[in-house]
N, C-alpha and C positions, 0 to 999 in steps of 0.2 A: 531412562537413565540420563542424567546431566555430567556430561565431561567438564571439569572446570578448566575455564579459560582466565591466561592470565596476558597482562598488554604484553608483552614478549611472543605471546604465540599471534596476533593479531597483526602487528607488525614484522612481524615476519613469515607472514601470509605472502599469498602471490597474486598480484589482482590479474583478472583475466577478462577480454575484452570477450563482447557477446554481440548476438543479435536476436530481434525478435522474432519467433516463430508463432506465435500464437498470442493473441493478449484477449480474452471473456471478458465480460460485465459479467457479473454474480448480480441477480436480481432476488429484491427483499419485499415483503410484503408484511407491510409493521399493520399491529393490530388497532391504531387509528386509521388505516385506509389509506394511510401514502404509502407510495412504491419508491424505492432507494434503487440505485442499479450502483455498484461499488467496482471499481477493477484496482488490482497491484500492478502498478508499474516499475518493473526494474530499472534502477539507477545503479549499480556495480554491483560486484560478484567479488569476493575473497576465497580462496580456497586458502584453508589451512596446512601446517605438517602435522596436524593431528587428526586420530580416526576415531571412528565410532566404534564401540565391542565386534559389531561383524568385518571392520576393515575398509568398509566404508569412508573416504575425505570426507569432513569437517567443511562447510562453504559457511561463508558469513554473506547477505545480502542488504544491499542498502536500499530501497523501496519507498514510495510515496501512492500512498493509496487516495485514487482520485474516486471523490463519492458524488453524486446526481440525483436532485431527487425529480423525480419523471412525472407522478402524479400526488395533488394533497387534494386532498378533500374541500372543496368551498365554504367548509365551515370553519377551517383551521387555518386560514389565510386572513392576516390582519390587513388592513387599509392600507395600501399605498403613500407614503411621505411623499411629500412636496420636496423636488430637488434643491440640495444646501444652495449650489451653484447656480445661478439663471443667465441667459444669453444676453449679452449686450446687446 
């Protein structure tokens, strides 16, 4: 079930400082043979004044998901460019 949110409730949210307890790689295994390892990094936290049906806070988070990929295949690797820049 979807509560709707309107910018009034959003700004008048409480932002609330954190820290990290935990941060995974989620690791992926795509059906060309590269491995992706993916993690969500928390950037802020919003709690709302509204709830979910069981009473539940409302948190809005802000996030940057940092992705890697670990292994590709030597068939799906192009040639290496010649750098734009060269050393004087």
């Amino acid at each position: 079930m979807q509560i709707p949110l309107t910018p009034e409730d959003i700004s008048e949210g409480v932002d609330l400082d954190f820290r990290e307890v935990e941060e995974h790689w989620n690791v992926y295994q795509l059906e060309d043979g590269s491995l992706l390892k993916v993690k969500l990094v928390l950037i802020g936290v919003k709690r709302l004044k509204k709830y979910n049906p069981d009473g539940t806070p409302i948190y809005l988070i802000n996030s940057q998901n940092i992705v890697r990929v670990v292994k590709i295949p030597p068939e799906l690797k192009a040639k290496p460019r010649e750098p734009s820049l060269k050393p004087q």
